[in-house]
Each structure stands twice: as structure tokens, then as C-alpha cells.
C-alpha positions as CSV (number, residue, x, y, z in Angstrom):
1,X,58.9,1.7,-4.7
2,X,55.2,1.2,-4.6
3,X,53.2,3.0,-1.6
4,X,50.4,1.3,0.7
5,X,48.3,3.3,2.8
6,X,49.2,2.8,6.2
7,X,46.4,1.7,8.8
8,X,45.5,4.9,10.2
9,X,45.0,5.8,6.3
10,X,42.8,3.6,5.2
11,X,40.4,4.1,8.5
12,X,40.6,7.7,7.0
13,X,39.8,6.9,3.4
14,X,37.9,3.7,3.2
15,X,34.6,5.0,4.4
16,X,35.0,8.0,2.5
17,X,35.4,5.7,-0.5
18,X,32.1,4.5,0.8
19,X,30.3,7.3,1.4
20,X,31.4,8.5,-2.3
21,X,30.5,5.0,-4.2
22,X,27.0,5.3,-2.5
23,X,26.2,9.1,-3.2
24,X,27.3,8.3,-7.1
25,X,24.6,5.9,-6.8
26,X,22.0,8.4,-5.8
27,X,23.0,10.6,-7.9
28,X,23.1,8.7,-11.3
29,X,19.3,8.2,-10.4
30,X,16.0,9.9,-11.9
31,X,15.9,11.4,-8.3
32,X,17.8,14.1,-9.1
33,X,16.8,14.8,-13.0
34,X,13.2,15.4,-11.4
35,X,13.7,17.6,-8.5
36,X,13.3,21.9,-9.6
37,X,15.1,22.4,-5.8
38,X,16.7,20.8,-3.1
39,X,17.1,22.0,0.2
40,X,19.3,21.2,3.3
41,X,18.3,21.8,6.4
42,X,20.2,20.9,9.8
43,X,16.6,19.7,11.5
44,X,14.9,16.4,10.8
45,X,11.5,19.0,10.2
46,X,11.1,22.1,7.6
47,X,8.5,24.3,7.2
48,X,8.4,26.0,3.3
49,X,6.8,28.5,1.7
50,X,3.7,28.7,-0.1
51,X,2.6,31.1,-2.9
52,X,-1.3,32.2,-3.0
53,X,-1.7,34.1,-6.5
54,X,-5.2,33.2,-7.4
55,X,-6.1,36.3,-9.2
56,X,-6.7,35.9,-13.2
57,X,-3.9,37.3,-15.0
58,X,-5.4,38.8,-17.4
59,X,-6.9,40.9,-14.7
60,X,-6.8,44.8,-15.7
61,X,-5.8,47.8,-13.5
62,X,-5.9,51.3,-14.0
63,X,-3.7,54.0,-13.2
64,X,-3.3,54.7,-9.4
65,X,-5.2,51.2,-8.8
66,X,-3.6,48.4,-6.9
67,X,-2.4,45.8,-8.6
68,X,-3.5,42.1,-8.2
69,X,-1.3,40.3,-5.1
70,X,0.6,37.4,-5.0
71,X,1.6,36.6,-1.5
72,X,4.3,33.9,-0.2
73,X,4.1,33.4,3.1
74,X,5.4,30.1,5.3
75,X,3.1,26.9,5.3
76,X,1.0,26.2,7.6
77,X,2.1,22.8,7.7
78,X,5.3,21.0,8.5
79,X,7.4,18.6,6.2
80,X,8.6,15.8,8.9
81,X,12.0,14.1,6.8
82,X,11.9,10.5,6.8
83,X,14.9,8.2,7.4
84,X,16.3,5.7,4.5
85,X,19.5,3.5,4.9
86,X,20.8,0.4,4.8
87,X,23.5,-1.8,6.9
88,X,25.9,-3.6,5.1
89,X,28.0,-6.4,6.8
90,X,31.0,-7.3,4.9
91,X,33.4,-9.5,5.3
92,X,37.3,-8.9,5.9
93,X,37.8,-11.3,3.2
94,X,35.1,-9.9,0.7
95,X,36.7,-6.4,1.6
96,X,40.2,-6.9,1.4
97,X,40.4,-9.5,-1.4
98,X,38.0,-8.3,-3.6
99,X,39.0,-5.6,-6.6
100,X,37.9,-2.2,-5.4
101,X,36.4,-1.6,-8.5
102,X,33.7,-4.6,-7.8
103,X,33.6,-3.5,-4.2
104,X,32.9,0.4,-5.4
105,X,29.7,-0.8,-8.4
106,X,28.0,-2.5,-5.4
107,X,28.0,0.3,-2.9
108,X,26.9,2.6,-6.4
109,X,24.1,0.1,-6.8
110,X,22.9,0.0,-3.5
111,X,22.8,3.6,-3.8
112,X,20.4,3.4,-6.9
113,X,18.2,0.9,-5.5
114,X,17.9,3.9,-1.9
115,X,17.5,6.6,-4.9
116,X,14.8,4.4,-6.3
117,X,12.7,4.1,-3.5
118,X,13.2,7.5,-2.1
119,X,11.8,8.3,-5.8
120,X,8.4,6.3,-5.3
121,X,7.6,8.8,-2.3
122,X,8.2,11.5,-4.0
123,X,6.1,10.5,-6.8
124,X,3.0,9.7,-3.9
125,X,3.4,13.1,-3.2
126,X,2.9,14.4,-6.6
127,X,-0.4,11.9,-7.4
128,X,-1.6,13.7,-4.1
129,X,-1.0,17.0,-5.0
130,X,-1.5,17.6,-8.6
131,X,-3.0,20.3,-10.5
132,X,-5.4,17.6,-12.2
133,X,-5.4,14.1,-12.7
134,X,-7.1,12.8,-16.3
135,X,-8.8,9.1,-16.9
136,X,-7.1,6.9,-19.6
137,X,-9.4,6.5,-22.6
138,X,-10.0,2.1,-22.0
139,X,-9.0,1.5,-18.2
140,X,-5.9,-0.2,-17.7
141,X,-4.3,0.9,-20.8
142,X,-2.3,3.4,-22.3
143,X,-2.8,5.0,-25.9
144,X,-1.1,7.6,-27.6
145,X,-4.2,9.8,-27.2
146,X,-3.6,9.2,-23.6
147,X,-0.3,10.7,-23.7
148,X,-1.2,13.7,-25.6
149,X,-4.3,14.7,-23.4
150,X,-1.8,14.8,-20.7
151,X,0.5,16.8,-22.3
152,X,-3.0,19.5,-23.2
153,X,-3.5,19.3,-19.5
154,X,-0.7,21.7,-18.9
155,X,-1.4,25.7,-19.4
156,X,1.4,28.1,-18.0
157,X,3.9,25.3,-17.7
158,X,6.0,22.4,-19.9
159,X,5.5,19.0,-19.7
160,X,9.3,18.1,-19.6
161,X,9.3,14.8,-17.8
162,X,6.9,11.5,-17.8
163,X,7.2,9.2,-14.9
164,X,6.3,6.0,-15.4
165,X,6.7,2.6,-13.6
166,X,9.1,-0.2,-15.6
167,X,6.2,-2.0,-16.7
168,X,3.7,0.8,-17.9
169,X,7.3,2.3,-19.8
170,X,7.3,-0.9,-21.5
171,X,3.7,-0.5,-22.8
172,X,4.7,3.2,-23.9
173,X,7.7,2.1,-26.0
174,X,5.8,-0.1,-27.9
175,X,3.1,2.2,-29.1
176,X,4.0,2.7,-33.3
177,X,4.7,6.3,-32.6
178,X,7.6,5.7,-30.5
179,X,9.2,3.2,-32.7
180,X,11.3,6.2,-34.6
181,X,12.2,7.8,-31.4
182,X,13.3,4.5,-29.8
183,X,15.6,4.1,-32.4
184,X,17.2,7.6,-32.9
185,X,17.2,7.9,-29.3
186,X,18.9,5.0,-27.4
187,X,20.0,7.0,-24.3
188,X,17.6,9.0,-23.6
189,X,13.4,8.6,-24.6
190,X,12.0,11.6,-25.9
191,X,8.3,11.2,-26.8
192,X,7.2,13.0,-30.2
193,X,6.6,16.2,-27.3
194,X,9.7,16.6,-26.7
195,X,8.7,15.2,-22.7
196,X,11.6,12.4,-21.5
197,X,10.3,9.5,-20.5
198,X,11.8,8.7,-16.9
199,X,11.0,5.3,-15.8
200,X,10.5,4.8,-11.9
201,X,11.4,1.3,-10.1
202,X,8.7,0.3,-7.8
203,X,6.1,3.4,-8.7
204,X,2.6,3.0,-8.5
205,X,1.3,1.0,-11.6
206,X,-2.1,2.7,-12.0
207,X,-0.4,6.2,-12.8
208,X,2.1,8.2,-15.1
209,X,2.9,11.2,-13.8
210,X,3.9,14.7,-15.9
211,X,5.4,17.8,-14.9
212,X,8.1,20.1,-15.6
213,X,10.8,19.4,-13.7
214,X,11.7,23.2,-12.8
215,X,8.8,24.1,-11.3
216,X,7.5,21.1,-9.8
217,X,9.3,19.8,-6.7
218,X,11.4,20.6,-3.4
219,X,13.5,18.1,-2.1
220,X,14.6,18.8,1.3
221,X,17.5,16.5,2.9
222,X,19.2,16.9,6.5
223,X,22.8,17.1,5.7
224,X,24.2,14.4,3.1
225,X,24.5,11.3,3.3
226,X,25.4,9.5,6.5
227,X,27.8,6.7,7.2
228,X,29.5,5.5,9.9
229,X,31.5,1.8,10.0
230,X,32.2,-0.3,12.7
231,X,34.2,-3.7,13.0
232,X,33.1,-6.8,14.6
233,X,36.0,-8.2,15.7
234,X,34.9,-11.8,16.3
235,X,33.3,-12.0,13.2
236,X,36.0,-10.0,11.1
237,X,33.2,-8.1,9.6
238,X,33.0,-4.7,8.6
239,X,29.7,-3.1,9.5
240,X,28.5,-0.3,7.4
241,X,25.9,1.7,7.8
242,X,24.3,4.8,6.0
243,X,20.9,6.8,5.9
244,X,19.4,9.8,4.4
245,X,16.6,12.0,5.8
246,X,14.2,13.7,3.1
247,X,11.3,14.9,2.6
248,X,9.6,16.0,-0.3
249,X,7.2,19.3,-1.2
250,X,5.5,20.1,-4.5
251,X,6.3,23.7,-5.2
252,X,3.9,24.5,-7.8
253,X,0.4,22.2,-8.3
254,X,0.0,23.3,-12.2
255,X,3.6,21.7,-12.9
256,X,1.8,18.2,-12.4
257,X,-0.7,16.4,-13.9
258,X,-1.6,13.2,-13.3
259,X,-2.8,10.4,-16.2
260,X,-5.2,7.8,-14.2
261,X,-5.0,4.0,-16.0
């Protein structure tokens, strides 16, 4: 005999269904490819650390000499998390007629689209805070030579990642020496550097951004993501809401470099 879930059940499970639909969403983004650390905190504020190690390495000692210091101490400054959601208002019949399935890729792409824009403020912060930001060649365009002068830009660390908004990914797909990695790679772009090429909805269109991905960023979220549903009986809508506080903190300035167009 086939089983239904009883009210009390699906009060349980539904938002939970939710909650999960949404968070595959996030998580299928760049977001997460990009960050070196994330951090939970139970406080809508965090303060990090910060490393000062500005003595040459190949700095010498000798024997019974001290050594040069690196010192990590807690920033002066504090990371204030800020709040991303979105309501949905959905109707009994759109919820209980409706294939799950359909219901579940909606919820996954609104989670995508938060991911996205949660994305484009982490990528401010990097274009704030990098180790060095480089001119293009011609203004407004992108070259290969472009590319591979921010790649030289980085010393101790990788360049494993380029971000890049949708439009100025475009440009880079078509330059002749992507077209054999374009086609040997239709998953995932690799540039001839062996960097991926991560394109960003809604990022800034006058920058690409490089940096090695474990070294680079903290993201710092209080708790997971939040949901909470309500009815409106009148209306027979379910109301559905859910936010995320983060905050973002570049670990590590010489992970990121900056190409200016």
C-alpha cells in the first residue's frame, strides 16, 4: 500500500526540502570553488587575524642570532556580516500540484542567483585589496599578453583561478589560443596556464581578477542558511523566507592580482 506523509510530516520535512534545494544552489556556485577558508561564527561581527612577515626571506642569520619574525596577531578591524535573502510566496496550488522535481530546480536556482551576488562582493573585496593591480595593454580590451602578465604578476603563489564577468569571459574564449582548450575542455576552462577560468554573474566589467584559491580568501558566515515558512491562510500562500549573513576577508594580499581593462 503506498504511504503519504501525514500533516505533521510534511510541516517537518517540506522546509527542510527547502532549505536543502536552496543550499545545493549555493553550493554548485563559483562561491565556493574560490574561497581557501570559510568560517562560522555565532555573531553577525568577526574579527580575524592578520600576519605581518615583512622581512626578506632570503634574510641571513647566524648562529645564536634571532631569527626574522613573523607575527599573527588579531585585526585591528572588524568584519560586520551582511544579510542576503529572499521571500518566496507560493501558491498552495503551485506547491502541491506541481512535480517536486520542478518545485526543488527553482529553489536550487534561486540559490545560484544568492551565490552569485554574494560572489560580486567578495570579488570588491579582492579589487580592494590586492597585492597589485596591472593596466591592460589597449584600454577596454583583453589580449593574450594581458593574461600572461597577470599570471608573471604572481611570485610565491599560483595563479589557479581567473574571475571574470560573463561578458569579458566571452572576449577571453575567443582569443585563438583558447580555441584548442575550449574544445578539449567543455566542462571546465583551463587557459594554456593551467589557471580555470571562473566566470562571475554581475562582476565588475572593468576587471579580471587572479589568485590562488588556497591562499586568498576567508569567507565567514553566521550559522547556515536560514529559513523559516509561514502560511497565509486567506491567500493559501506559502511564505518562504531565507537569508545568509557573510562577510568576506582576503587572507593573503600576494594571492591576488588584479588585471585593470
Amino acid at each position: 500500500m503506498e504511504k503519504f506523509f501525514s500533516t505533521t510530516e510534511s510541516a517537518v520535512l517540506f522546509p527542510e526540502f527547502i532549505r536543502r534545494m536552496v543550499q545545493s544552489g549555493v553550493e554548485q556556485s563559483v562561491l565556493s570553488d574560490v574561497m581557501a577558508v570559510h568560517t562560522k561564527v555565532d555573531a553577525s561581527e568577526y574579527v580575524g587575524g592578520v600576519l605581518t612577515d615583512d622581512t626578506d626571506y632570503s634574510t641571513t642569520t647566524t648562529d645564536g642570532a634571532a631569527l626574522p619574525t613573523a607575527t599573527y596577531l588579531e585585526s585591528s578591524s572588524i568584519l560586520t556580516l551582511d544579510k542576503y535573502g529572499r521571500a518566496v510566496h507560493a501558491s498552495y496550488e503551485a506547491v502541491r500540484r506541481q512535480k517536486l522535481d520542478a518545485f526543488g530546480s527553482i529553489l536550487r536556482a534561486i540559490g545560484v542567483r544568492l551565490s552569485n551576488t554574494i560572489l560580486v562582493k567578495a570579488t570588491e573585496k579582492m579589487i580592494e585589496n590586492a597585492g597589485s593591480t596591472i593596466a591592460a595593454e589597449t584600454s577596454g580590451s583583453i589580449s593574450y599578453t594581458d593574461l600572461t602578465n597577470l599570471y608573471g604578476a604572481f611570485q610565491d603563489f599560483d595563479m589557479t583561478a581567473l574571475l571574470a564577468s560573463p561578458s569579458a569571459a566571452a572576449v577571453i574564449m575567443a582569443l585563438d589560443q583558447m580555441q584548442e582548450m575550449a574544445s578539449t575542455q567543455p566542462n571546465v576552462i583551463t587557459l594554456p596556464f593551467g589557471a580555470q577560468l571562473r566566470k562571475c554573474a554581475s562582476m565588475d566589467t572593468g576587471y579580471l581578477v587572479g589568485l590562488d584559491t588556497q591562499f586568498a580568501m576567508e569567507m565567514v558566515t553566521s550559522g547556515d542558511l536560514i529559513l523559516e515558512t509561514d502560511k497565509l491562510i486567506d491567500n493559501q500562500l506559502d511564505v518562504i523566507t531565507m537569508s545568509l549573513h557573510v562577510g568576506f576577508r582576503v587572507m593573503t594580499a600576494d594571492a591576488i592580482h588584479i588585471l585593470s581593462l
